[in-house]
VMD Tcl script that draws the C-alpha trace (Angstrom):
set ca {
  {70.57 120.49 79.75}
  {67.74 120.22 82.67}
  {66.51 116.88 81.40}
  {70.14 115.59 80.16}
  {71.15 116.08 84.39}
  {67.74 114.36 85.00}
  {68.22 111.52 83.23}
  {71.77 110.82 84.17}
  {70.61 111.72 87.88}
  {67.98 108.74 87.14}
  {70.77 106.40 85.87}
  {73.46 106.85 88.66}
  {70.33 106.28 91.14}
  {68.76 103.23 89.33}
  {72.96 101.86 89.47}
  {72.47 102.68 93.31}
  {69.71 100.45 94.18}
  {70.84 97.58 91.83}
  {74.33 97.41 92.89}
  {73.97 98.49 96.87}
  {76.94 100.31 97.79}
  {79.51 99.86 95.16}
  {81.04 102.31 93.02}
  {78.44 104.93 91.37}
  {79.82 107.15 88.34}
  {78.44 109.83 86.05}
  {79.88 112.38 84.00}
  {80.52 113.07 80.19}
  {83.38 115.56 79.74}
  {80.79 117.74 77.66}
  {78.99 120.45 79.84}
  {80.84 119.58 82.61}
  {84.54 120.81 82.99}
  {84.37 124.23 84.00}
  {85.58 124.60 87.31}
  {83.40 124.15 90.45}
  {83.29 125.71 94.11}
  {81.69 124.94 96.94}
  {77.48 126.47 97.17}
  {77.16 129.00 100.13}
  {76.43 125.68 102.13}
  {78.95 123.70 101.17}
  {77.90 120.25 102.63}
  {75.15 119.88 104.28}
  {73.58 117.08 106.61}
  {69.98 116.17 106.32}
  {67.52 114.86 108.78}
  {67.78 110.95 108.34}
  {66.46 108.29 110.93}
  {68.29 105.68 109.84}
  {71.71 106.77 108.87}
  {73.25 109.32 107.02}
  {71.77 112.10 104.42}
  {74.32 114.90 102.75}
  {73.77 117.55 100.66}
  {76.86 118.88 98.50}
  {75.77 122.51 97.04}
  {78.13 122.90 93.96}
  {78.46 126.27 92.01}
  {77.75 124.26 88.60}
  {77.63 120.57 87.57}
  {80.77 118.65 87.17}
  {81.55 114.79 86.78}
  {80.99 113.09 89.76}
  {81.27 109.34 91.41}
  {80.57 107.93 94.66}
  {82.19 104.48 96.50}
  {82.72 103.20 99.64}
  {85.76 101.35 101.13}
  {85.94 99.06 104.13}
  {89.23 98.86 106.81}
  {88.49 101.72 108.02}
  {84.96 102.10 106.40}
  {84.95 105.11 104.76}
  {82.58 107.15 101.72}
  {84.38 108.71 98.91}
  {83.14 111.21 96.54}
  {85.26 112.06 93.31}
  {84.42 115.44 91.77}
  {86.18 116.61 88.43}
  {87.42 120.56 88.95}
  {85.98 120.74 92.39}
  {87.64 123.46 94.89}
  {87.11 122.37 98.36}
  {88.56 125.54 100.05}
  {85.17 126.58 102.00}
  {84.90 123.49 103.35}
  {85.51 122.91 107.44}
  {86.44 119.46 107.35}
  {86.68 119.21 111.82}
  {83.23 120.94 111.97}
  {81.41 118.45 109.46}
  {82.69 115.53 111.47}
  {81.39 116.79 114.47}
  {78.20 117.27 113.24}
  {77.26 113.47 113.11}
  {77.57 111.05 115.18}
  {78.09 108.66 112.24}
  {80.69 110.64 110.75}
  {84.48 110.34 112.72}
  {86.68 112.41 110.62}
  {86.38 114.16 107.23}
  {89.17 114.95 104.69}
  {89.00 116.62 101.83}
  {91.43 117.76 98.87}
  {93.25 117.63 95.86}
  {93.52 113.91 94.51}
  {95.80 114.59 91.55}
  {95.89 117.85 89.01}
  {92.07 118.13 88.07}
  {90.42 115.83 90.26}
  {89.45 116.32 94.14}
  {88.02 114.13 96.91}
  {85.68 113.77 99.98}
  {86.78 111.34 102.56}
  {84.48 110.85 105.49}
  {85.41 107.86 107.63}
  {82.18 106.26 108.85}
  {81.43 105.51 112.61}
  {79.16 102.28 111.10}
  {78.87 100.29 108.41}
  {75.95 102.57 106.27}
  {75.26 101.22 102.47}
  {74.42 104.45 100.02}
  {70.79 103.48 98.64}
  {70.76 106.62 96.78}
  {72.43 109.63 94.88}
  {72.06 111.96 92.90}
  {73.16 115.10 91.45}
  {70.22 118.03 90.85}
  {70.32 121.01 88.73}
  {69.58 124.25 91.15}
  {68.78 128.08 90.06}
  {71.31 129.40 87.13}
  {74.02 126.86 87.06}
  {73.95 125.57 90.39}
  {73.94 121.46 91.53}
  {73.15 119.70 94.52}
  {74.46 116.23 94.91}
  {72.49 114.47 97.51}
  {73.16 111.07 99.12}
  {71.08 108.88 101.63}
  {72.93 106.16 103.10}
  {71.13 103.52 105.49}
  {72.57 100.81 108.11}
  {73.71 97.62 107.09}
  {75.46 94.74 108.16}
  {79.21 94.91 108.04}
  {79.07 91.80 105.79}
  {77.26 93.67 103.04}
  {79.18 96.44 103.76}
  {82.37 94.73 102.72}
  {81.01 92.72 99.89}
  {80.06 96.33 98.40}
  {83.43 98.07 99.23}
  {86.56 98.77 96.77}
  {88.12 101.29 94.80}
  {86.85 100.88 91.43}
  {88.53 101.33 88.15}
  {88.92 104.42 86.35}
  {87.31 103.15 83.38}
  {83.94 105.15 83.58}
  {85.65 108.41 85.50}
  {88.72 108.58 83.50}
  {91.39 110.24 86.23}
  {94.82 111.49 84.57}
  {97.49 109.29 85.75}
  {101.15 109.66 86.16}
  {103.10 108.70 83.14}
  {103.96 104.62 83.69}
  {107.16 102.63 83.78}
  {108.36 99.95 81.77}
  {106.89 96.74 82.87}
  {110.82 95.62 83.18}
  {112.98 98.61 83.50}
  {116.44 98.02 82.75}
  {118.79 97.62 85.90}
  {119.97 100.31 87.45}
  {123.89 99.75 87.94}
  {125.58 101.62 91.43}
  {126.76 104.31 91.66}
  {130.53 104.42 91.30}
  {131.03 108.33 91.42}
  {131.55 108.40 88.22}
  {128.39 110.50 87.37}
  {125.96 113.14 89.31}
  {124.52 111.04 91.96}
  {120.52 110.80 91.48}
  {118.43 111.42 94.63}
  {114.66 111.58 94.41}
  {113.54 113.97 97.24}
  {109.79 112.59 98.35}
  {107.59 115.42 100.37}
  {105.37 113.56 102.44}
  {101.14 113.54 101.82}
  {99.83 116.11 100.10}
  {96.61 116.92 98.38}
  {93.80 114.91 99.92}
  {96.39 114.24 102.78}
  {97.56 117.39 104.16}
  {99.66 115.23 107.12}
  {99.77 116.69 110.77}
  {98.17 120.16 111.32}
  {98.96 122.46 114.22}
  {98.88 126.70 114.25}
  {97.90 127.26 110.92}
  {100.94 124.24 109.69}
  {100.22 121.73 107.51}
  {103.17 119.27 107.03}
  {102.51 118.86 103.54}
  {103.56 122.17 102.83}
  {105.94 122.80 105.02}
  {107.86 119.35 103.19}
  {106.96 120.89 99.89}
  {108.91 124.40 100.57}
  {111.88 122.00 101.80}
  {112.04 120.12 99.20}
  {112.30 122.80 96.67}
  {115.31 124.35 98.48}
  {117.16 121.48 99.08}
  {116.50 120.44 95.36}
  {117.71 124.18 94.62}
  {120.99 123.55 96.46}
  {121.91 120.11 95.22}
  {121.93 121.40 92.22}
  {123.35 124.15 92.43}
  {126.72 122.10 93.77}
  {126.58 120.21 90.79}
  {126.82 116.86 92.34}
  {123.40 116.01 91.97}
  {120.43 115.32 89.72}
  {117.13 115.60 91.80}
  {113.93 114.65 91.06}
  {110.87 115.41 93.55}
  {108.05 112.68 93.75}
  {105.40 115.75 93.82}
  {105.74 119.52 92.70}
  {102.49 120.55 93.98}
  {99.93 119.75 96.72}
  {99.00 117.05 95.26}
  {98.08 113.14 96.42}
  {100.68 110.94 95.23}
  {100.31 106.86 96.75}
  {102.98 105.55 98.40}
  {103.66 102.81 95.72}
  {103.77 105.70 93.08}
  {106.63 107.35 94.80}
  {108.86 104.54 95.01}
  {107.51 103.80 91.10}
  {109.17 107.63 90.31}
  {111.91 107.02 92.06}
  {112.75 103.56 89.98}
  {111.62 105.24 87.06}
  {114.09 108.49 87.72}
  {117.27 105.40 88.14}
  {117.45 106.67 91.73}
  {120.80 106.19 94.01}
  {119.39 107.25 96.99}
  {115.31 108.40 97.72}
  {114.79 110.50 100.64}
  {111.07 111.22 101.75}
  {110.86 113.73 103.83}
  {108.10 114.70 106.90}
  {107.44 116.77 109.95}
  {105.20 115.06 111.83}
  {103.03 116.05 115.42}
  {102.59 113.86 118.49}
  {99.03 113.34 119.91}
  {101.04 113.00 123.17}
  {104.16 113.45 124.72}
  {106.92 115.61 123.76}
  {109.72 115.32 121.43}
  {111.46 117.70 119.29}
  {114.46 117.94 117.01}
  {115.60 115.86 113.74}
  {115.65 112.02 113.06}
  {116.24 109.81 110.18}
  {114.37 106.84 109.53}
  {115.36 103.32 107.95}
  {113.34 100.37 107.16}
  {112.31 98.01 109.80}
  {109.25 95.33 109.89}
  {109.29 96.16 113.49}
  {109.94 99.39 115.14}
  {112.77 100.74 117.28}
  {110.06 102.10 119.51}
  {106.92 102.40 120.05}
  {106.38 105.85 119.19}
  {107.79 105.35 115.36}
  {105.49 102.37 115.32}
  {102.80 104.72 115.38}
  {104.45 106.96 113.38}
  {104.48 104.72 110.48}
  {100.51 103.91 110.40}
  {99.70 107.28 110.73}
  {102.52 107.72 107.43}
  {100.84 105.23 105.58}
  {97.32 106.06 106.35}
  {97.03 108.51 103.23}
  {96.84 105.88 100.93}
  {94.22 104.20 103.04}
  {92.18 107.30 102.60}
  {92.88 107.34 98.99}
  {91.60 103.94 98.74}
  {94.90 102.51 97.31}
  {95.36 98.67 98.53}
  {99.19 97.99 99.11}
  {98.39 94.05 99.90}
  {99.86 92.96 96.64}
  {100.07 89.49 96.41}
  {103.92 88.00 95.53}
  {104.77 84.91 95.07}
  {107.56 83.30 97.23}
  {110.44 82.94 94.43}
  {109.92 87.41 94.14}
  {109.75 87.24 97.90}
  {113.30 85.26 98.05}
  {114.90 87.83 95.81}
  {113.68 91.17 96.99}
  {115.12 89.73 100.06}
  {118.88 89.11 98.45}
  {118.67 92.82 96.98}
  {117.94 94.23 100.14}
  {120.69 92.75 101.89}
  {123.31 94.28 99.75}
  {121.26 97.55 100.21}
  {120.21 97.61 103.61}
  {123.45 98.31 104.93}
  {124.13 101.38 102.55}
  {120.70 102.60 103.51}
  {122.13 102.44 107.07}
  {125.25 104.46 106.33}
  {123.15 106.49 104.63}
  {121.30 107.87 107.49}
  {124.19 107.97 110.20}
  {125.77 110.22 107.54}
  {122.64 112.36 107.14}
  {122.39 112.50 111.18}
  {126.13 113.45 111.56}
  {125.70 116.20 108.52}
  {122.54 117.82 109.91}
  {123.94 117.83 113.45}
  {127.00 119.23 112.69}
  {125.32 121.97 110.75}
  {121.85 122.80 113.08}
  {122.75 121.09 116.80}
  {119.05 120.08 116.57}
  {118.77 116.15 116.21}
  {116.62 114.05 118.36}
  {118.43 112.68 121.72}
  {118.14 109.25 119.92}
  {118.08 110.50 116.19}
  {118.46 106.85 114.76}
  {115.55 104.91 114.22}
  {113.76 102.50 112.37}
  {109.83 101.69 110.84}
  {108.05 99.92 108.53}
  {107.21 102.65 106.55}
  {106.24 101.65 102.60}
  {107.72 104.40 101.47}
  {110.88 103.15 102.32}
  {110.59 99.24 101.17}
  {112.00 99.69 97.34}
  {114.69 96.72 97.72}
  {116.74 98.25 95.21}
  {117.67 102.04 96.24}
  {118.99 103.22 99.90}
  {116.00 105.06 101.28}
  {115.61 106.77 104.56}
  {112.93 109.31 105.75}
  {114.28 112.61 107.41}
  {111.59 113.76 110.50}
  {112.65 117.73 109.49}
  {110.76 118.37 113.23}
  {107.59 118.30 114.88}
  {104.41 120.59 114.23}
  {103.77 119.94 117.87}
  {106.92 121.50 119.05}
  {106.65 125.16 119.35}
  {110.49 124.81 118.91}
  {110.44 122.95 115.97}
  {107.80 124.64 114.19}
  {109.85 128.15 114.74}
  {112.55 126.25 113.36}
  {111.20 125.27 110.09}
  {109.61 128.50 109.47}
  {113.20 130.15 109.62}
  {114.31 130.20 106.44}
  {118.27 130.57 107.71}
  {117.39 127.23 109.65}
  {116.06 125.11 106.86}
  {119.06 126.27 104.87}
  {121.77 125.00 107.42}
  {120.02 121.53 107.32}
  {119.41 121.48 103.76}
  {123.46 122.45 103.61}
  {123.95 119.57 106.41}
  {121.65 117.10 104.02}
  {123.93 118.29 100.85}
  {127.61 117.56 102.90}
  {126.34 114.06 104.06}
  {125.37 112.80 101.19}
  {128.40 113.90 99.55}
  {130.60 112.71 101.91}
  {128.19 109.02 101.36}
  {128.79 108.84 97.87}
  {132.16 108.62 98.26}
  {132.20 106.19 100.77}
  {129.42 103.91 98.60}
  {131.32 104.42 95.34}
  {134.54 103.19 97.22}
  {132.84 100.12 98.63}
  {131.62 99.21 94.64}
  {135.00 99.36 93.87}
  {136.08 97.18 96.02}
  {133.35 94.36 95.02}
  {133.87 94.67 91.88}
  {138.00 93.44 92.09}
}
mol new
graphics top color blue
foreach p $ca { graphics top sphere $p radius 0.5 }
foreach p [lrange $ca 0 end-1] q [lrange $ca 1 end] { graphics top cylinder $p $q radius 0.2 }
display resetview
């Protein structure tokens, strides 16, 4: 086993200094699936005059990779069954000056990642994974400067084809067309908990916004049901990292009437408290949800997922047609959700009505809004969510308005359709 980890050590190293910074896997399922926790020095950084040097201290070997991405520049590590628990992601940041922030956490059921956005552009010219005392591993890493030319010409997710990660269950290529909802059948919303996993959103007193999402979710998917009305489908179950293309792909795939991602975010300044609902909008009603929406969509920057497909213009013209007929029910959509959670909680933003360009929102084909349950940086708000009688009057408010929509949106299909 010694020599086996040797020689594959040797490999991922020799792939190193042919291929600069690019992507760097190892890992046979054999020997290496049990799972892993953090050594009692988790990660460590190492003397290094030209860069950066880490040592991860792993309870046992698992598979492993190692890639870099550019826009922000960032280093990723992939580890198979790796618990990141004892890690202090603030206090490893601030340890190096080449090191601005550090995430870490579940990628998807099985697979975890290290995210540590880079200060400079730093090429890895080495790594390695060592066999310690008992079971124990060390993976250590030296990374040197470079130019940011090299940098880039290095950087990209790579394919899963040597570090096989479990993916969600696909689509169709072409799934059939989903006709509108005429109230004829349970209307089908897809409930979307914001981040989660490797992005745990805004953080403030012990809060993380994935979670607090995640518990809402579940209730309000409880009560939907329960009024019979509704089918509901949630875009995660767990803490888990789902991309922000996947969740509009579940949503198409679930033959979604209406998708509703849901978030409670924190402002780095200023105050604001209270509910809003979000629709889509190249540019935003403010500045404030302008920001709002990069710091949504920066998960999937950290996860490394690129959302610059390329379209050509005829697909451009007629996402464009489809979202004019659905733009305007995605607008009635959230006046009735503000009206329905006001009426049941009081606590809506001044201006509740707003508008982003957040990707979560851009299917052309399904009314989507996203529902700001609060703010983690309102001491009001975040008492509010953690009342469990509180959460149930808006889930109740969330229920009554989109009742009260479908009605509305099954009358206006009638009409077109004389």
């Amino acid at each position: 086993m010694r020599l086996w980890l040797t020689v594959l050590a040797a490999l991922v190293v020799a792939t190193v200094l042919a291929a600069g910074a690019g992507v760097r896997a190892q890992g046979a399922r054999e020997g290496l699936s049990a799972l892993a926790r953090l050594g009692p020095d988790g990660v460590r950084l190492l003397p290094s005059p030209d860069g950066l040097a880490l040592a991860i201290d792993l309870s046992r070997p698992v598979p492993w990779r190692v890639f870099v991405l550019d826009d922000p520049r960032r280093l990723v590590l992939d580890f198979s069954e790796l618990d990141w628990s004892g890690l202090d992601a603030p206090a490893l940041a601030a340890r190096s000056d080449a090191i601005l922030t550090a995430r870490a956490g579940l990628l998807r059921p099985g697979w975890s990642r290290l995210v540590l956005e880079l200060s400079a552009p730093y090429a890895v010219r080495s790594a390695a994974m060592e066999r310690g005392a008992g079971d124990a591993a060390t993976v250590r890493l030296r990374l040197e400067d470079t130019s940011p030319e090299d940098f880039a010409s290095v950087a990209g997710a790579p394919p899963s084809v040597l570090f096989s990660l479990p993916d969600f269950p696909e689509s169709p290529a072409n799934p059939p067309a989903r006709q509108r909802q005429t109230g004829d059948r349970p209307l089908v919303v897809v409930l979307d908990p914001g981040h989660g996993g490797i992005d745990p959103g805004a953080e403030r007193e012990g809060l993380r916004e994935a979670d607090v999402v995640l518990r809402f979710a579940r209730e309000l998917k409880e009560l939907l049901l329960r009024s019979g009305e509704f089918q509901v489908v949630l875009t995660r179950e767990g803490d888990v990292f789902v991309p922000l293309e996947r969740r509009v792909t579940l949503a198409r795939r679930a033959g979604a009437d209406v998708f509703i991602s849901l978030h409670a975010d924190a402002l780095g300044t200023g105050h604001a408290s209270g509910a809003a609902v979000y629709t889509l909008s190249e540019e935003a009603s403010d500045l404030a949800s302008e920001k709002l929406a990069e710091r949504h969509d920066r998960g999937d920057l950290l996860a490394g997922v690129d959302l610059a497909g390329q379209s050509d213009s005829l697909a451009l013209v007629l996402m464009d047609l489809v979202r004019r007929e659905t733009r305007p029910r995605s607008e009635r959509l959230a006046e009735a959700l503000i009206e329905g959670i006001y009426a049941a909680t009081g606590a809506t933003r001044k201006n509740p009505r707003l508008s982003a360009a957040f990707s979560v929102l851009k299917a052309p084909d399904i009314p989507s809004v996203l529902i700001e349950l609060g703010f983690l940086s309102s001491p009001r708000d975040r008492a509010r969510l953690a009342d469990s009688a509180w959460r149930r009057a808006v889930a109740e408010g969330i229920r009554d308005a989109l009742s009260y929509w479908a009605i509305e949106d099954a009358a206006e299909a009638a009409r077109l359709r004389r």
